[in-house]
N, C-alpha and C positions, 0 to 999 in steps of 0.2 A: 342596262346592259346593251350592249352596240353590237349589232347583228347585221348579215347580211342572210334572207330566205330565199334560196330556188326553187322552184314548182314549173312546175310543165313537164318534164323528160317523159321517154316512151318511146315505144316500140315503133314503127315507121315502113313505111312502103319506099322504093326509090321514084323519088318525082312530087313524093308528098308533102306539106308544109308541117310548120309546129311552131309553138309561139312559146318559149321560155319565159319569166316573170322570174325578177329578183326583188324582195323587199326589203326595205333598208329598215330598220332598227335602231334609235340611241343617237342619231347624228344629224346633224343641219344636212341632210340630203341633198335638198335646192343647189347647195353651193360647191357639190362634187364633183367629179370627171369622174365617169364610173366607165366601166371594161369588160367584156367576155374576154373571158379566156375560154381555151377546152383540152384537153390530154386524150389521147385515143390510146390503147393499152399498147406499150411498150415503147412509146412514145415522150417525146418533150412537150411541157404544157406550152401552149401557143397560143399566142395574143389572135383574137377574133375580130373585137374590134372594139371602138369607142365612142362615146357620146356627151360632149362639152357642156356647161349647166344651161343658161340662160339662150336659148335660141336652139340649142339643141344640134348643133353641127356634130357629124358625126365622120369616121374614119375606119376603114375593112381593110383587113387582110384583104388580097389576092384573090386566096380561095375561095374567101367567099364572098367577093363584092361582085355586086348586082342580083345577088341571091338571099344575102342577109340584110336586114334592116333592125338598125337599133336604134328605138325610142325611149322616152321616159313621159311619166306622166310626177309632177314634181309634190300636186296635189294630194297623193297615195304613197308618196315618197316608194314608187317602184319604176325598177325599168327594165325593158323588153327584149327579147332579141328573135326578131320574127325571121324564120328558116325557112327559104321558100329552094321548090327542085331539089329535096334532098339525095345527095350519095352515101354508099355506103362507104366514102372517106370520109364521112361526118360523122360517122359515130366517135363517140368521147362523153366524156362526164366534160359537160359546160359548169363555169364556173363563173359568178360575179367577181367583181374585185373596187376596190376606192385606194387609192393612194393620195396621201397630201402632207403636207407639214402639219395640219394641226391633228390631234385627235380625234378619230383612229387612224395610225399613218398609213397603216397596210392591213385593210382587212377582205377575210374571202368568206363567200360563202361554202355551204358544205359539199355544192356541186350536184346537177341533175345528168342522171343518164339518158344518153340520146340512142338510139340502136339504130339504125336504118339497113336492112334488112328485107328480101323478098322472101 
């Protein structure tokens, strides 16, 4: 079964960090481009950012480049997306994502809630 897990979400201070963790499930990982996404409620789900396989080059939105960093560790077949000075425009359910030609061509996971919040 080919799965994407999120873990981390939670409730948040503004200014505080948080470190999301997606696990990969079912698929040659190593060899993915894998994706935040996040939705804030009434909202368009919007691209966060991304992380290329082998070297690890990575790409941010706007909103949150210089604040967000996304890693992978290819060992644990998971990757990260570390939220640093959060606002409370960050709240949204973050979401993983893989697209590719081969199998699985479009998979998400179920999505962690982020709340940031004084």
């Amino acid at each position: 079964q080919v799965q994407l897990v999120e873990s981390g979400g939670g409730l948040v201070r503004p200014g505080e960090s948080l470190t999301l963790s997606c696990a990969a499930v079912g698929f040659p990982f190593g060899r993915r481009l894998m994706r935040w996404y996040r939705q804030a409620p009434g909202k368009e789900r919007e691209w966060v950012g991304n992380i290329l396989t082998a070297g690890g080059s990575t790409n941010y939105a706007n909103s949150v480049k210089d604040r967000f960093t996304i890693s992978r560790d290819n060992a644990k077949n998971t990757v990260y997306l570390q939220m640093n000075s959060l606002k409370s425009d960050d709240t949204a359910v973050y979401y993983c994502n893989t697209k590719g030609t081969q199998y699985p061509n479009d998979l998400w996971g179920q999505g962690t809630q982020v709340t940031v919040s004084a």
